[in-house]
C-alpha positions, 0 to 999 in steps of 0.5 A: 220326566221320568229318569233315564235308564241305560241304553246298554240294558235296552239295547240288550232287550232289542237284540235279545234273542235269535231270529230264525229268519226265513224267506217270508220274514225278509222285510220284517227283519229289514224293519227291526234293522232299521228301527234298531238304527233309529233307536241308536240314533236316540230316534225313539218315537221313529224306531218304535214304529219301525218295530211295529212294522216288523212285527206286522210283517212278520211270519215268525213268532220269534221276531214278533215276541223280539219285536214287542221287546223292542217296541216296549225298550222304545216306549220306554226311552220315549217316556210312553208310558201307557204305551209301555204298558200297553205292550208288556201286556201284550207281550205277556198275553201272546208270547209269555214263553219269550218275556221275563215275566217277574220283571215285566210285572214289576214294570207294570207295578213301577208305571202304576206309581210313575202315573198316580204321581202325575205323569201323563202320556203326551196326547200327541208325541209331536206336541209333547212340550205342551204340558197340559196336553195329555191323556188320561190318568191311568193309575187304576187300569195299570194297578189293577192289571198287576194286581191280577197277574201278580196280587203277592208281590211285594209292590202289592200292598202299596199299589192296593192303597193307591187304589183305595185313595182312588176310589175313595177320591171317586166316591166308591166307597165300598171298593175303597174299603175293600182293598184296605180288608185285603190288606189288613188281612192279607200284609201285615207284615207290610210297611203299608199296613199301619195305613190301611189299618188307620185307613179303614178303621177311619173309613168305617167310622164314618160310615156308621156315622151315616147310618148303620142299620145292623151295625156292621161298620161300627163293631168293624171301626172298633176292631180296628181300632183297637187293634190299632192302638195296641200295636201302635199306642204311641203313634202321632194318630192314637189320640184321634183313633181313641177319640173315634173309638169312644165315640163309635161306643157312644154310638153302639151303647145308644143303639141298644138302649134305643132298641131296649125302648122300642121294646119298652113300649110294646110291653116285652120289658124282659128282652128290653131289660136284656138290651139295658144289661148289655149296655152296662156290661159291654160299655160302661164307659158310654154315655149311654150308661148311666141311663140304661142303669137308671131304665134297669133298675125300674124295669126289673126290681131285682136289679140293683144298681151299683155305686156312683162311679168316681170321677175318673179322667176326661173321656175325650182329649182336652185342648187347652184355649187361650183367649183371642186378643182384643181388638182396637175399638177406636176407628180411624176410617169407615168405608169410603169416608174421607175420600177413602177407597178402603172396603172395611174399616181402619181401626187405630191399632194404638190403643190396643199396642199400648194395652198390650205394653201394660200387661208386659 
């Protein structure tokens, strides 16, 4: 449910503004009464349509921008919320002159969060109690209408990290990864940048892991990786973003001593030389390393390989393994012998409680 507002602030949003009424807006006035008379009444449902109805009738542009302020209070304490937005949209598009624009848009972005947290709009008012009775989610229409009218406020960044899990959940890839470079770029002063960079450097990474012909993802994944681990060294996620990060190397560093072999064997030894070099130079800490140094020193005479590295830390995090307990060997029942319903064998645990007392 969403939380209730005060009625005072939307009662102000119905009776804001002067109606300069005239002969011919008579009955859309008497529709904008008494739908304010149902909306005291807490009738919210009832007094919204009435103020469709004023603002159908009417002649003015007065009473009908009043009139969309009205329906979009209704809306509200209907808890409508795609309706809402609906009529902010509205509102905004014909009569911006009479909304207060900054805090229409902040609505809009306050109902893209209400929907990607699960609200619904109920499929029928009358049936509203059924809970699995609802419309469509409409988080990625609401975000998207915000962002265009308002792609610097300060809800911005969040809203673009909905919509890149959105996309991401629908397989759009491409757009997920879009909005998280808009971010980075863009917010990095945000409390949503940590994510995105996290985000995006992850995505790329997985990416290039699928293939990736000029490289592009995984010269991307290192960059944000290593801006990652310099602006957050301690964070709970360093640990995999480092593991990531020395992969996409050993990926890069084999790709180039690919490209050197390729060469190799068409007898353009000088530019597969130049490949092998860039791999001892740029990463020699691969595990492509050692090899293109070998390859190095028999394609190019002059080249003389340095000493043996020492032995240095684990390239990847170790995890330190215990030993699963032994299970009892005796069994008491097989499947269905004896009479027995059982579907798996009963084992006799008293062999393995006494083992483990003797360790104690």
């Amino acid at each position: 449910m969403l939380k209730k507002v005060k009625l005072a602030g939307v009662l102000f949003l119905l009776t804001a503004g002067v109606f300069g009424v005239v002969a011919d807006d008579a009955d859309a006035v008497k529709s904008y009464q008494e739908g304010l008379k149902l909306f005291n009444a807490k009738e919210y449902y009832e007094a919204l349509k009435k103020f469709k109805d004023s603002e159908l009738l009417a002649e003015s542009n007065t009473i009908r921008a009043n009139s969309l302020r009205a329906q979009i209070g209704a809306a509200k304490m209907a808890e409508l919320p795609w309706q809402e937005f609906e009529l902010i949209e509205a509102l905004l598009s014909r009569f911006p002159e009479y909304a207060d624009v900054p805090e229409s848009v902040k609505r809009e972005y306050q109902l893209g969060e209400i929907f990607f947290k699960g609200k619904r709009e109920p499929a029928f008012y009358a049936m509203r109690k059924i809970p699995w009775l609802t419309g469509p989610d409409k988080t990625l229409e609401i975000y998207t209408q915000a962002l265009k009218r308002a792609p610097y406020a300060p809800e911005a960044p969040t809203a673009r990290l909905r919509l890149a899990f959105i996309y991401d959940q629908r397989g759009e890839v491409m757009k997920s990864l879009e909005q998280l470079r808009i971010v980075e770029r863009t917010f990095p002063e945000s409390g949503s940048y940590k994510l995105a960079l996290l985000a995006l450097g992850y995505g790329c990474y997985e990416m290039a892991l699928r293939g990736d012909g000029d490289g592009r993802y995984a010269r991307e994944c290192a960059e944000m990786s290593a801006k990652f681990l310099k602006l957050y060294p301690d964070d709970v996620s360093a640990p995999m973003v480092k593991r990531n990060l020395q992969r996409i190397r050993d990926a890069q560093a084999r790709r180039l001593s690919e490209m050197a072999e390729f060469y190799r064997r068409q007898g353009r030894t000088e530019t597969a030389a130049r490949y092998l070099a860039r791999v001892i130079r740029e990463y020699p800490d691969t595990s492509a390393a050692p090899e293109s140094e070998k390859n190095l020193a028999a394609l190019d005479k002059s080249f003389s390989p340095g000493d043996f590295p020492a032995e240095g830390a684990p390239r990847f995090v170790q995890y330190k393994t215990a030993e699963l307990p032994k299970e009892a060997e005796k069994v008491l029942f097989f499947p269905g012998e004896k009479g027995k319903h059982n579907l798996l064998p009963i084992p006799d645990l008293q062999e393995y409680f006494d083992r483990e007392m003797k360790k104690k």
